[in-house]
Biopython code that builds the backbone (N, CA, C, O; Angstrom):
import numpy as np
from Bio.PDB.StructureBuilder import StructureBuilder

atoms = [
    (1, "UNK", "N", (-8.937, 8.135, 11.921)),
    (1, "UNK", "CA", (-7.958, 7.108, 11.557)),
    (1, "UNK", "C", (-6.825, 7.179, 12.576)),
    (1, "UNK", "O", (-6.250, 8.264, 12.664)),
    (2, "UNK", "N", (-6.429, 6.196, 13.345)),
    (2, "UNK", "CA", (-5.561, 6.185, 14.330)),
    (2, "UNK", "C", (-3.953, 6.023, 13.470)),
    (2, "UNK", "O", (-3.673, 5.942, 12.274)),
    (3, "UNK", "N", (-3.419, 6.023, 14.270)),
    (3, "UNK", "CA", (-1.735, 5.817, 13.549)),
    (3, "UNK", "C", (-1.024, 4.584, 12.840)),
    (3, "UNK", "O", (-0.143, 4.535, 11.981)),
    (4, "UNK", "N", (-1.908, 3.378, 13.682)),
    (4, "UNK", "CA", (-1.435, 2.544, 13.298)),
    (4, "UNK", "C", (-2.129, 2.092, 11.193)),
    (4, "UNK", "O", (-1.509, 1.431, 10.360)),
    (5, "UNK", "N", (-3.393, 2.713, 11.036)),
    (5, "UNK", "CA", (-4.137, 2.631, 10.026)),
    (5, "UNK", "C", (-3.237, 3.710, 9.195)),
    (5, "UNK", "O", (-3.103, 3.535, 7.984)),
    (6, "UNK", "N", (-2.596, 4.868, 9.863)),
    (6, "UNK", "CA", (-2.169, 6.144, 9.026)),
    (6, "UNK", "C", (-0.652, 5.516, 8.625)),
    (6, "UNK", "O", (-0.040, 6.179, 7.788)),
    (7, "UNK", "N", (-0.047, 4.416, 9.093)),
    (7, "UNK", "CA", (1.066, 4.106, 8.717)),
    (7, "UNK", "C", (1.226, 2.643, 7.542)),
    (7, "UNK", "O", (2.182, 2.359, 6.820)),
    (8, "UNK", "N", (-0.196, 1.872, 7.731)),
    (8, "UNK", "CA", (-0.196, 1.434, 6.575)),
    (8, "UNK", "C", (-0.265, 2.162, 5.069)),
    (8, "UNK", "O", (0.435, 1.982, 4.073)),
    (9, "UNK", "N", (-1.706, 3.301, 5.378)),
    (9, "UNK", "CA", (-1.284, 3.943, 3.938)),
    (9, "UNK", "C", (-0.367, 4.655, 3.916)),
    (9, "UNK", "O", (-0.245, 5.046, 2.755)),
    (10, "UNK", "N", (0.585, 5.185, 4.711)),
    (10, "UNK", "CA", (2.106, 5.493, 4.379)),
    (10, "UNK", "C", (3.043, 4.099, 4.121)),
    (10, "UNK", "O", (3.956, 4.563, 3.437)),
    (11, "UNK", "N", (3.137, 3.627, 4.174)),
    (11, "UNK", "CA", (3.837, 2.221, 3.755)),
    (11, "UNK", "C", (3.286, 1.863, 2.335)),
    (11, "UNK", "O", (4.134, 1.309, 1.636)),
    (12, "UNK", "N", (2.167, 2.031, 1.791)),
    (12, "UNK", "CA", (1.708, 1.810, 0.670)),
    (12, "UNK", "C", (1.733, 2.961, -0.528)),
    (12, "UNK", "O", (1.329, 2.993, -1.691)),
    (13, "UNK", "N", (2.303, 3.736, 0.207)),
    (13, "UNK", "CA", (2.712, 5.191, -0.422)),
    (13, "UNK", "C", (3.926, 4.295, -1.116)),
    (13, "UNK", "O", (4.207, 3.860, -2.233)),
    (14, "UNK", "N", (4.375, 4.287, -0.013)),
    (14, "UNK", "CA", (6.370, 4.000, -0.241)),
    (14, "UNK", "C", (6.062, 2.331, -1.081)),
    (14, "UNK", "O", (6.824, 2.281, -2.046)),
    (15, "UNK", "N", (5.377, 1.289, -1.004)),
    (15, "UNK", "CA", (5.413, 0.136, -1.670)),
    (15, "UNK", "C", (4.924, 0.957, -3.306)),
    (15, "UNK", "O", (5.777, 0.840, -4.185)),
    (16, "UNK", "N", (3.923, 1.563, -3.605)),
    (16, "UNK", "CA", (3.898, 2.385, -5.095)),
    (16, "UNK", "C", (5.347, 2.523, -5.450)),
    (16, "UNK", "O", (5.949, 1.830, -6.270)),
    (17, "UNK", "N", (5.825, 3.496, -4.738)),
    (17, "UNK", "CA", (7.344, 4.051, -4.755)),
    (17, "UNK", "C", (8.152, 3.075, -5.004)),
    (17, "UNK", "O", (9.179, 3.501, -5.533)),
    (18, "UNK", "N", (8.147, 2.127, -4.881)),
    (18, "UNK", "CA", (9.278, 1.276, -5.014)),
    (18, "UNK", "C", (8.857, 0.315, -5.993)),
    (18, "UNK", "O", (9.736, -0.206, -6.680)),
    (19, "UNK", "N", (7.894, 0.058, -6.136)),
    (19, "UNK", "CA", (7.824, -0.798, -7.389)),
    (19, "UNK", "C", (7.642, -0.348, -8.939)),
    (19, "UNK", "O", (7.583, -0.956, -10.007)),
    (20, "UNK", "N", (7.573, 1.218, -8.484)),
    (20, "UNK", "CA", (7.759, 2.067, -10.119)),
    (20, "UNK", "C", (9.327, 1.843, -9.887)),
    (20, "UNK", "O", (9.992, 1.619, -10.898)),
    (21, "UNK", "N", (10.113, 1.892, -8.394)),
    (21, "UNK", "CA", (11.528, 2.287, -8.556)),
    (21, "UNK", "C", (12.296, 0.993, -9.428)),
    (21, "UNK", "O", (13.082, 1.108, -10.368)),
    (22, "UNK", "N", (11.706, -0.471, -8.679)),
    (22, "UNK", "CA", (12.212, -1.423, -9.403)),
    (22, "UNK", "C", (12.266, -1.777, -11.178)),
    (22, "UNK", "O", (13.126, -2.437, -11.762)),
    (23, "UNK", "N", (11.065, -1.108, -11.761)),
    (23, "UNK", "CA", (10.803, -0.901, -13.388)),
    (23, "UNK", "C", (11.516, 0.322, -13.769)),
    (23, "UNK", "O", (11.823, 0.334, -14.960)),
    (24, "UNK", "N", (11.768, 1.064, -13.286)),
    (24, "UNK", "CA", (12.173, 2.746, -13.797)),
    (24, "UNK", "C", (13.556, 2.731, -13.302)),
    (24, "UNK", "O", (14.317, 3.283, -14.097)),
    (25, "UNK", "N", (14.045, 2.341, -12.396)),
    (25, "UNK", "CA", (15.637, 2.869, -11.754)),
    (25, "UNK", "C", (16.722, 2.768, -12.883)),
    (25, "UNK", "O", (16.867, 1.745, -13.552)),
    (26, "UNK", "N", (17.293, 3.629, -13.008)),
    (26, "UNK", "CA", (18.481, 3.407, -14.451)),
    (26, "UNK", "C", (19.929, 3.641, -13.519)),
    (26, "UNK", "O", (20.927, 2.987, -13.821)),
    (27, "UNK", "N", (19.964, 4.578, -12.417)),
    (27, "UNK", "CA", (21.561, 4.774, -12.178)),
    (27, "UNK", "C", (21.333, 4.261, -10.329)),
    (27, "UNK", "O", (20.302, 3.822, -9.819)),
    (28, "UNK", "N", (22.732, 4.522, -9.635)),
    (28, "UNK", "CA", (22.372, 3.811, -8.215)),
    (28, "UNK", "C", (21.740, 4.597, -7.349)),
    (28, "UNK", "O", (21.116, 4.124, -6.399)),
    (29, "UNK", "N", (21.852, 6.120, -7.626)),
    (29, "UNK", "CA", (20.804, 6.735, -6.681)),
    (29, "UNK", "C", (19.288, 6.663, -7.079)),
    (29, "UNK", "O", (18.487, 6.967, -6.194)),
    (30, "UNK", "N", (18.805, 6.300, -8.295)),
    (30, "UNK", "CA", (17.477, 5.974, -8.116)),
    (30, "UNK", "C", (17.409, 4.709, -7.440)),
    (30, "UNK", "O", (16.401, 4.595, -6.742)),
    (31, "UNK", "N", (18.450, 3.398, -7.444)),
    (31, "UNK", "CA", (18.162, 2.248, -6.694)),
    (31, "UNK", "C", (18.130, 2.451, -5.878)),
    (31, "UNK", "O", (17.311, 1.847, -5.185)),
    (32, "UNK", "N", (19.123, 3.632, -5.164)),
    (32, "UNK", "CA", (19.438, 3.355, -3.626)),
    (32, "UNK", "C", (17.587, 4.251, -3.250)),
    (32, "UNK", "O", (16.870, 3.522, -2.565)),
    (33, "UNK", "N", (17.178, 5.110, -3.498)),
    (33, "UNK", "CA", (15.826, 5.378, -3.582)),
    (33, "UNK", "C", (15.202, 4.329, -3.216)),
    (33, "UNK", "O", (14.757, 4.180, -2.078)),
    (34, "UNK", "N", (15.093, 3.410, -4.232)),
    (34, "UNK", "CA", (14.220, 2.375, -4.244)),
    (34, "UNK", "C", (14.396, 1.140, -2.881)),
    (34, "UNK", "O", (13.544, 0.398, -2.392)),
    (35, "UNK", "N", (15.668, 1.287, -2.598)),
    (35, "UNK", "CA", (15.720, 0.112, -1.401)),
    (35, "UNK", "C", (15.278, 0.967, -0.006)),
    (35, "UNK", "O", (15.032, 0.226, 0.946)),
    (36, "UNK", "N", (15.113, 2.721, 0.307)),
    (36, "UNK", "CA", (15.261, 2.757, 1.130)),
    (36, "UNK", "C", (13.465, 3.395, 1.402)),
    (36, "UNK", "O", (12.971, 3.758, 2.470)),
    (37, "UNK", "N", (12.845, 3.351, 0.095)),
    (37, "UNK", "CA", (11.419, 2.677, -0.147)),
    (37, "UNK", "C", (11.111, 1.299, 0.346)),
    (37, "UNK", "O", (10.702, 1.132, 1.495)),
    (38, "UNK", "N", (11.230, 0.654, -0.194)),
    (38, "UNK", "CA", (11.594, -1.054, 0.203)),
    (38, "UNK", "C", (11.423, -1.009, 1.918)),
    (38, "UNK", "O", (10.459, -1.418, 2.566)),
    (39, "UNK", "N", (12.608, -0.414, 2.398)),
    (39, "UNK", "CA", (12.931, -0.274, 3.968)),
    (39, "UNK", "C", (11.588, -0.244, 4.271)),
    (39, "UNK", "O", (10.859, -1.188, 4.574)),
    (40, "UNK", "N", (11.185, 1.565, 4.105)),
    (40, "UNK", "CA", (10.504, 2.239, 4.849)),
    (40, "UNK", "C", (8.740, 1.337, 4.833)),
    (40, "UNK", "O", (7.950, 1.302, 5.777)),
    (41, "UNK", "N", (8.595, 0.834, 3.721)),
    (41, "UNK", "CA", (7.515, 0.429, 3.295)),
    (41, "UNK", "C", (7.220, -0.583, 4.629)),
    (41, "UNK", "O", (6.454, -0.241, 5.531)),
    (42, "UNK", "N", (7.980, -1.942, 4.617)),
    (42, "UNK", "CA", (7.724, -3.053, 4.820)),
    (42, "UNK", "C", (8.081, -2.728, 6.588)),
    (42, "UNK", "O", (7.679, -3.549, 7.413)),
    (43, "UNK", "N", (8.958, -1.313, 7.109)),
    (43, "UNK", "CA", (9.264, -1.308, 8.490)),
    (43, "UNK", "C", (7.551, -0.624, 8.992)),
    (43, "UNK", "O", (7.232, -0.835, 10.162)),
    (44, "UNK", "N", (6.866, -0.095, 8.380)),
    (44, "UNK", "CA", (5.695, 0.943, 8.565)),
    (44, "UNK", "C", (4.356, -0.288, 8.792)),
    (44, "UNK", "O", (3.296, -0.298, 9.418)),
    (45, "UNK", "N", (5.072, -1.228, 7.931)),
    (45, "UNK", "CA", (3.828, -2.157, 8.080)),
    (45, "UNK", "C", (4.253, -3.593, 8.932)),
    (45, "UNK", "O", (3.574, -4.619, 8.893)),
    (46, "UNK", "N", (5.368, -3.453, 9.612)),
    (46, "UNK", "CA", (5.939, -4.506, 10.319)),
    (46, "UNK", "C", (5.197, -3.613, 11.792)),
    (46, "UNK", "O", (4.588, -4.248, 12.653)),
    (47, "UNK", "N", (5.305, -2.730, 11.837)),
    (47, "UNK", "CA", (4.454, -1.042, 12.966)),
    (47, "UNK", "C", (3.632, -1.428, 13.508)),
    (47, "UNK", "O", (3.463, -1.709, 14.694)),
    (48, "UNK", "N", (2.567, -1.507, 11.975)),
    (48, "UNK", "CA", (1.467, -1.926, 12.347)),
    (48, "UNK", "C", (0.193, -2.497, 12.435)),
    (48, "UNK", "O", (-0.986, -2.217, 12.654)),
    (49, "UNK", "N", (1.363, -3.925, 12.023)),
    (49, "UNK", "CA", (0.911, -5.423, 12.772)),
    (49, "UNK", "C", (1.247, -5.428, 14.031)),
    (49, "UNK", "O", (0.996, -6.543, 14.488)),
    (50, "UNK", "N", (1.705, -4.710, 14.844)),
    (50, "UNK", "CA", (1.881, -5.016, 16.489)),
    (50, "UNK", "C", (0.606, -4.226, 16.867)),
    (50, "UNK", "O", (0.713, -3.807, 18.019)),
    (51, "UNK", "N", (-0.193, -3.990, 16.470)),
    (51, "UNK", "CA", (-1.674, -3.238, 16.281)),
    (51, "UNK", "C", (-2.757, -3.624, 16.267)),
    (51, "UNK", "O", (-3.666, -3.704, 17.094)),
    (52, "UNK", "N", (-2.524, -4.056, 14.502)),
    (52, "UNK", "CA", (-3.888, -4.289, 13.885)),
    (52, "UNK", "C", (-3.729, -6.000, 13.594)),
    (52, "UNK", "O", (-2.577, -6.431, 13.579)),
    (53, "UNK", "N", (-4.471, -6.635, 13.443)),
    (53, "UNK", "CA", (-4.273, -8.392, 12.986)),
    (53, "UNK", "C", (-3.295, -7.888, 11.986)),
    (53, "UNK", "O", (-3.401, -6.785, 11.450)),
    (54, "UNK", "N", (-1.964, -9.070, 11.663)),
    (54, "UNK", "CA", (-1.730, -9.235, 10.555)),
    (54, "UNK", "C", (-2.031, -9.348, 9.254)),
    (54, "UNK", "O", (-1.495, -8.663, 8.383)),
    (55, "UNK", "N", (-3.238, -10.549, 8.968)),
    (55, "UNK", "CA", (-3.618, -10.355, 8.252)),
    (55, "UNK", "C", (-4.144, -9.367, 7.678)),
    (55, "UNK", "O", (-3.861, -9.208, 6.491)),
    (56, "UNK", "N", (-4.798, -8.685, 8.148)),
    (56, "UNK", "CA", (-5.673, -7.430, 7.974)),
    (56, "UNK", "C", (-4.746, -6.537, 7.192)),
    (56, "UNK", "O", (-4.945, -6.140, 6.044)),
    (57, "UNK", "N", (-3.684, -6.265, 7.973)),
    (57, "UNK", "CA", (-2.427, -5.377, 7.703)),
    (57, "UNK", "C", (-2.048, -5.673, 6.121)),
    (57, "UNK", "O", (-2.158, -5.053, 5.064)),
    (58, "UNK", "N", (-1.692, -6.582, 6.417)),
    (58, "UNK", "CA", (-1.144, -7.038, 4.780)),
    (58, "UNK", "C", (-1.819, -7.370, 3.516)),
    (58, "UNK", "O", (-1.304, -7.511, 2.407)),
    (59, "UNK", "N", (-3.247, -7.488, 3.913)),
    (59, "UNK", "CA", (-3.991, -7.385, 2.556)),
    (59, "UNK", "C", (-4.458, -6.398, 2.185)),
    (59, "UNK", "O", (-4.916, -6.287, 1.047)),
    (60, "UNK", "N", (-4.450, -4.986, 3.476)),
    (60, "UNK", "CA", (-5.052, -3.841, 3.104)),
    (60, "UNK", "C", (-3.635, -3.169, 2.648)),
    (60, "UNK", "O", (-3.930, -2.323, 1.804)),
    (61, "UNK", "N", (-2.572, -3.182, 2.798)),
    (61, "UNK", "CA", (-1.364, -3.085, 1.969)),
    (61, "UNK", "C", (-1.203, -3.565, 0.589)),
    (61, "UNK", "O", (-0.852, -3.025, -0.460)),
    (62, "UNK", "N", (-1.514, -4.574, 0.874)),
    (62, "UNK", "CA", (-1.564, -5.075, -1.015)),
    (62, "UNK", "C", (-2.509, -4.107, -1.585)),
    (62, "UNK", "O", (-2.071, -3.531, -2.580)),
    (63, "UNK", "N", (-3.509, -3.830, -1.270)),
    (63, "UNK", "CA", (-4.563, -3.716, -1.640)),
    (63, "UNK", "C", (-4.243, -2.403, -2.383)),
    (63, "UNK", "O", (-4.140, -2.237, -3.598)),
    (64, "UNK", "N", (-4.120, -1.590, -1.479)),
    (64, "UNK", "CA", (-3.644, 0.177, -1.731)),
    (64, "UNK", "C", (-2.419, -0.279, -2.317)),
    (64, "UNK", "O", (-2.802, -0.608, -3.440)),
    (65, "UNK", "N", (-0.986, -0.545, -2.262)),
    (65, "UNK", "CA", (-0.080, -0.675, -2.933)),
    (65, "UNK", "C", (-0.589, -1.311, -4.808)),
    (65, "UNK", "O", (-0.004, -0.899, -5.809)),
    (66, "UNK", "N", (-1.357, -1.987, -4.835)),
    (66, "UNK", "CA", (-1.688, -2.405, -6.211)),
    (66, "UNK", "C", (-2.216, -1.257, -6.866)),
    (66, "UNK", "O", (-1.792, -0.737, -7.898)),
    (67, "UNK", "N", (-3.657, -0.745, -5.821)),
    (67, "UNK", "CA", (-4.419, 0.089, -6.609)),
    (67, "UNK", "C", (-3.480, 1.548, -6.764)),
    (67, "UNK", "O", (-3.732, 2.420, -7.597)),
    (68, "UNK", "N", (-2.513, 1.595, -5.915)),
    (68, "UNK", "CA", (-1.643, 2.950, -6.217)),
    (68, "UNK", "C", (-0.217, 2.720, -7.602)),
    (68, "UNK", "O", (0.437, 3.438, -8.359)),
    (69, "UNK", "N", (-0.331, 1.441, -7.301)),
    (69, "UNK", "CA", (0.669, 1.059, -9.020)),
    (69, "UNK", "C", (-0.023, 1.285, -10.142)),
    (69, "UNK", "O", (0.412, 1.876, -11.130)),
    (70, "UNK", "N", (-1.761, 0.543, -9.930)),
    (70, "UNK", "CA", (-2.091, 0.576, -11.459)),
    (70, "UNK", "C", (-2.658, 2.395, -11.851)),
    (70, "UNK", "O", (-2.468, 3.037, -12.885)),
    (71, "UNK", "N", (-3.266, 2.741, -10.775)),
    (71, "UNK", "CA", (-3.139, 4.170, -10.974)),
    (71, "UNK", "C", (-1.874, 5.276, -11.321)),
    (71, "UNK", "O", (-2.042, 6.363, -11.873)),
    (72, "UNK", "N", (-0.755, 4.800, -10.922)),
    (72, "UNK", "CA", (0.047, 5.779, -11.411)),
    (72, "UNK", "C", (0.549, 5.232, -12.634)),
    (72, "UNK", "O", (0.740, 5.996, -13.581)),
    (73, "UNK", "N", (0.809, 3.897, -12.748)),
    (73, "UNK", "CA", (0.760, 3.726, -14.334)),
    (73, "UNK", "C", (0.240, 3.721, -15.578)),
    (73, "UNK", "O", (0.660, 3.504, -16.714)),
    (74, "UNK", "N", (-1.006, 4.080, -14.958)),
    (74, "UNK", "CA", (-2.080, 4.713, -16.140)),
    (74, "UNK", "C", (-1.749, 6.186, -16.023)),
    (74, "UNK", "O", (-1.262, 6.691, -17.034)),
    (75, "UNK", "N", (-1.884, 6.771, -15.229)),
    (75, "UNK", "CA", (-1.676, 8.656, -15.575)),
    (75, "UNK", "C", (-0.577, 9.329, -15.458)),
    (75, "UNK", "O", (-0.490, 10.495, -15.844)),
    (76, "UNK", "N", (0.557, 8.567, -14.817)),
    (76, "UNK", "CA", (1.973, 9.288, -14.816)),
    (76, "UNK", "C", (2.665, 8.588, -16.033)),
    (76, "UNK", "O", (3.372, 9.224, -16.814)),
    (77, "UNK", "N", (2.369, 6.917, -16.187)),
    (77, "UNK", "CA", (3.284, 6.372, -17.697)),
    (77, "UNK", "C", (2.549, 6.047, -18.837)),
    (77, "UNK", "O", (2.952, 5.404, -19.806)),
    (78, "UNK", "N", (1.169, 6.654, -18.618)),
    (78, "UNK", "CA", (0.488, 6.694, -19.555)),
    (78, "UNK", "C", (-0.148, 4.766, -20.414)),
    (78, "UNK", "O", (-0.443, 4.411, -21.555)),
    (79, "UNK", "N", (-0.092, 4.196, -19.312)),
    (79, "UNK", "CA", (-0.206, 2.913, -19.515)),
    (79, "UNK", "C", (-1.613, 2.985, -19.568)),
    (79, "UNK", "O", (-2.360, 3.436, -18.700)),
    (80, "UNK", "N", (-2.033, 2.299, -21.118)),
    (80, "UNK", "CA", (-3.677, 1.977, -21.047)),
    (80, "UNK", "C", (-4.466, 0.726, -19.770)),
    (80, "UNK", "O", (-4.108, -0.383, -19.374)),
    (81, "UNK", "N", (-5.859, 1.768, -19.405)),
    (81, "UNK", "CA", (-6.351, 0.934, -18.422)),
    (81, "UNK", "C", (-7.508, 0.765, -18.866)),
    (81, "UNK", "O", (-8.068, 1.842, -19.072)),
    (82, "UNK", "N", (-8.293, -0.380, -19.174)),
    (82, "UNK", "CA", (-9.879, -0.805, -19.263)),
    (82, "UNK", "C", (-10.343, -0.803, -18.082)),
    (82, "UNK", "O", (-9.876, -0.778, -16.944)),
    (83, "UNK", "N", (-11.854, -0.852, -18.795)),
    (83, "UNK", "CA", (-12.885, -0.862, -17.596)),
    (83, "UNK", "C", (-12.922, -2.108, -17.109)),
    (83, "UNK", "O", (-13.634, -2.187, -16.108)),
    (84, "UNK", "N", (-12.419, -3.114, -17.443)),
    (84, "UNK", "CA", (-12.262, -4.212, -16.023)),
    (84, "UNK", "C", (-11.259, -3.875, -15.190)),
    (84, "UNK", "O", (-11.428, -4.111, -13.994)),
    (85, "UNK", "N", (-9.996, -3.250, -15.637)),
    (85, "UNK", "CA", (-9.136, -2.679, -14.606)),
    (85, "UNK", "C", (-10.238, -1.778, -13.732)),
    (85, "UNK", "O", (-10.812, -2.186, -12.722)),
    (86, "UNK", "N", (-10.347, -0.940, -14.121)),
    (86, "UNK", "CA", (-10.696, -0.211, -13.062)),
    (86, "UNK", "C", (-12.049, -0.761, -11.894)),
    (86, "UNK", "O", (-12.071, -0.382, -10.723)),
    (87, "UNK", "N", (-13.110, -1.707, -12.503)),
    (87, "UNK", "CA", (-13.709, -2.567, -12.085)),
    (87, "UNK", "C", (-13.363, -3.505, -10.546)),
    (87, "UNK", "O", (-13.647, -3.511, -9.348)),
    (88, "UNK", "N", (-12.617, -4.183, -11.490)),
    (88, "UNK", "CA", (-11.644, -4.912, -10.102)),
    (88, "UNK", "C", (-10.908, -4.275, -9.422)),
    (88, "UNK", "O", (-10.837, -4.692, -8.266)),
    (89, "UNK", "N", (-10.069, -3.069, -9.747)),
    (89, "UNK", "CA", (-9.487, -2.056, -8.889)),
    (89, "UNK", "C", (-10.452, -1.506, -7.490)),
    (89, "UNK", "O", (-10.138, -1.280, -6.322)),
    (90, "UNK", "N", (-11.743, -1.423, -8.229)),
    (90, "UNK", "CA", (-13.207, -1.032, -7.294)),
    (90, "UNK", "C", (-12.854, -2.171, -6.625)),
    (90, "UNK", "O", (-11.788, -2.199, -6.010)),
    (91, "UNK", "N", (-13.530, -3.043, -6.649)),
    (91, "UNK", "CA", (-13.684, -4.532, -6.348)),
    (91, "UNK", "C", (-12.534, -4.401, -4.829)),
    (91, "UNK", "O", (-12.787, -4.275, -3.631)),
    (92, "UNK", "N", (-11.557, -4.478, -5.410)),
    (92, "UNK", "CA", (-10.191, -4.688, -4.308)),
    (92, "UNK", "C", (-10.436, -3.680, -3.063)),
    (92, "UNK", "O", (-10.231, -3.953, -1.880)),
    (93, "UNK", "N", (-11.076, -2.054, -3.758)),
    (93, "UNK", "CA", (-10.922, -0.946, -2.968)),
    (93, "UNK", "C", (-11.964, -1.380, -1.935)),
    (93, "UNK", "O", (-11.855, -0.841, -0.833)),
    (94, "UNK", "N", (-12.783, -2.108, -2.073)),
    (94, "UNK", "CA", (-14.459, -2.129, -1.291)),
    (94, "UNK", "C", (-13.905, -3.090, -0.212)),
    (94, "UNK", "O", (-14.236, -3.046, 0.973)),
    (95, "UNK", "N", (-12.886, -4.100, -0.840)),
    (95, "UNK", "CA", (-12.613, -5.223, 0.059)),
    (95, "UNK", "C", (-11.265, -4.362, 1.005)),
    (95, "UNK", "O", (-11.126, -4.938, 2.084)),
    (96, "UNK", "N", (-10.569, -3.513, 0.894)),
    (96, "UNK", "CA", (-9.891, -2.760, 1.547)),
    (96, "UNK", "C", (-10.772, -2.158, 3.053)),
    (96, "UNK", "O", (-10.755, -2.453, 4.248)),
    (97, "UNK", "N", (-11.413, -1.289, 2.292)),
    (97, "UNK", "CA", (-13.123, -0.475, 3.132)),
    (97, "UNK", "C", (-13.426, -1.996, 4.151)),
    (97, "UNK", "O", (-13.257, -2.074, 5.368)),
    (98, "UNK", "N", (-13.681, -2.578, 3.660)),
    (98, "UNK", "CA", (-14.389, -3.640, 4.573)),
    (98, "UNK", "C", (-13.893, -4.029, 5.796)),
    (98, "UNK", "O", (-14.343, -3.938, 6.939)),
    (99, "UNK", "N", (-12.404, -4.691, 5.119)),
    (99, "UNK", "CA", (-11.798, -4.869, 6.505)),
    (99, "UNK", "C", (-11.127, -4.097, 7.407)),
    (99, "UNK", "O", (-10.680, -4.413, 8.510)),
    (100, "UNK", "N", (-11.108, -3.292, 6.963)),
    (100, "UNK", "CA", (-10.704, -1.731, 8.142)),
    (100, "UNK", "C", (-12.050, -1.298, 8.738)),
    (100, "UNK", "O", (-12.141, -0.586, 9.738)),
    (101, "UNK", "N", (-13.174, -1.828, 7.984)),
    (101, "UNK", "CA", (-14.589, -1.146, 8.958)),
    (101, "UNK", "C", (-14.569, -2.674, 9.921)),
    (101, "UNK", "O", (-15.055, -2.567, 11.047)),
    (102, "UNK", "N", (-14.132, -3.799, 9.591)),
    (102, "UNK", "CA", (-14.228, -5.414, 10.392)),
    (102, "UNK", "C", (-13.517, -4.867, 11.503)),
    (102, "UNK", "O", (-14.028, -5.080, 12.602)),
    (103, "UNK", "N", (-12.348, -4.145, 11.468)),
    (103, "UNK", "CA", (-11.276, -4.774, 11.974)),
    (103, "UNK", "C", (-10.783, -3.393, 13.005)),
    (103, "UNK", "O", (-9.684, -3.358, 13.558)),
    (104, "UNK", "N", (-11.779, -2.351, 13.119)),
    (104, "UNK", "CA", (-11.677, -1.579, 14.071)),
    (104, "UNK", "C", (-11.347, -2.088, 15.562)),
    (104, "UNK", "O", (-10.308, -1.874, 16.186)),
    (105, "UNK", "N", (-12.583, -2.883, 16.029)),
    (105, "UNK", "CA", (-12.674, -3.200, 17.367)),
    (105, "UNK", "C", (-11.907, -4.255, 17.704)),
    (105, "UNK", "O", (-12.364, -4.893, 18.652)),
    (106, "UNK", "N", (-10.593, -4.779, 17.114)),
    (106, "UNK", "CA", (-9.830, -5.960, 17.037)),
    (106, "UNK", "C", (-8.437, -5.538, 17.384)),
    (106, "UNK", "O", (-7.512, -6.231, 17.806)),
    (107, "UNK", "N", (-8.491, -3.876, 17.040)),
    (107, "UNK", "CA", (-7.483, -2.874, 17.234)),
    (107, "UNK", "C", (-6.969, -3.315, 19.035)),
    (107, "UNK", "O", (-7.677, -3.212, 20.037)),
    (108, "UNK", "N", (-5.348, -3.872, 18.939)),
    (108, "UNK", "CA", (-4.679, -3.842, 20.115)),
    (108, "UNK", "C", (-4.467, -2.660, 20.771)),
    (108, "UNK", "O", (-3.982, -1.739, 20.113)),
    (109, "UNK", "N", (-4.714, -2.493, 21.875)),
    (109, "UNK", "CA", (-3.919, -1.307, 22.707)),
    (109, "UNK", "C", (-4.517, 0.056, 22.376)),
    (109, "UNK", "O", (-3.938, 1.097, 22.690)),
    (110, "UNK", "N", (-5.867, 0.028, 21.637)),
    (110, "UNK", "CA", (-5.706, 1.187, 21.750)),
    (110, "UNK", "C", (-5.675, 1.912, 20.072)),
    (110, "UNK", "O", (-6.412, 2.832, 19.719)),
    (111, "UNK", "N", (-4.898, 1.403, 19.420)),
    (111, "UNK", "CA", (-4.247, 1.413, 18.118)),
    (111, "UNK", "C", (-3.838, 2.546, 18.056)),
    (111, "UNK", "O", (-4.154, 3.360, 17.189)),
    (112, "UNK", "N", (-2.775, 2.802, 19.354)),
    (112, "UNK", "CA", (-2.223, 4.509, 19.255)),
    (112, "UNK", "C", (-0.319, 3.318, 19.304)),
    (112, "UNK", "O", (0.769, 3.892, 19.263)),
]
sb = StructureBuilder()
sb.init_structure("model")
sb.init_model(0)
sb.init_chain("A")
sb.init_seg("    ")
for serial, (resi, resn, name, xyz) in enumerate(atoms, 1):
    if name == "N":
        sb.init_residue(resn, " ", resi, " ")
    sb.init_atom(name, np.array(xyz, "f"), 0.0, 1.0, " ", f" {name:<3s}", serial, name[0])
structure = sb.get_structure()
């Protein structure tokens, strides 16, 4: 996995992070948390789209950012998940897999 691929799923780390921060934040240092999530997220994946296609970038961001929300809100807040959640969660993950196996040789520069 080159850097520019290792900084989307760090950006999708930090997009999880921030969208538990936006439901959960109660005082300003959990907000200020949450905006500098926000930052880090959307600067990691602004990275690398000078890389990888845009598109590519941003749906495999959604992609992991969703499946890392509904996962931590099932086992860290204890939020019930059915088997179509997790179904379509598959579903999303395969279409993640896909276009990172498409979208290797499309890689600008190198993708260092």
């Amino acid at each position: 996995m080159n850097r520019s691929w290792l900084s989307i799923v760090i950006a999708a780390i930090f997009e999880v992070m921030w969208v538990i921060g936006l439901k959960h934040a109660s005082n300003p240092l959990e907000w200020l948390g949450t905006l500098i999530a926000i930052f880090i997220s959307f600067y990691l994946m602004i990275k690398a789209g000078e890389k990888i296609p845009v598109g590519t970038v941003y749906a495999v961001f959604v992609g992991l950012g969703t499946t890392g929300t509904i996962l931590v809100d099932a086992f860290v807040f204890n939020q019930p998940m059915s088997f179509m959640t997790l179904f379509f969660v598959g579903i999303l993950l395969v279409g993640v897999i896909g276009l990172k196996l498409s979208s290797d040789d499309k890689i600008k520069g190198g993708g260092k």
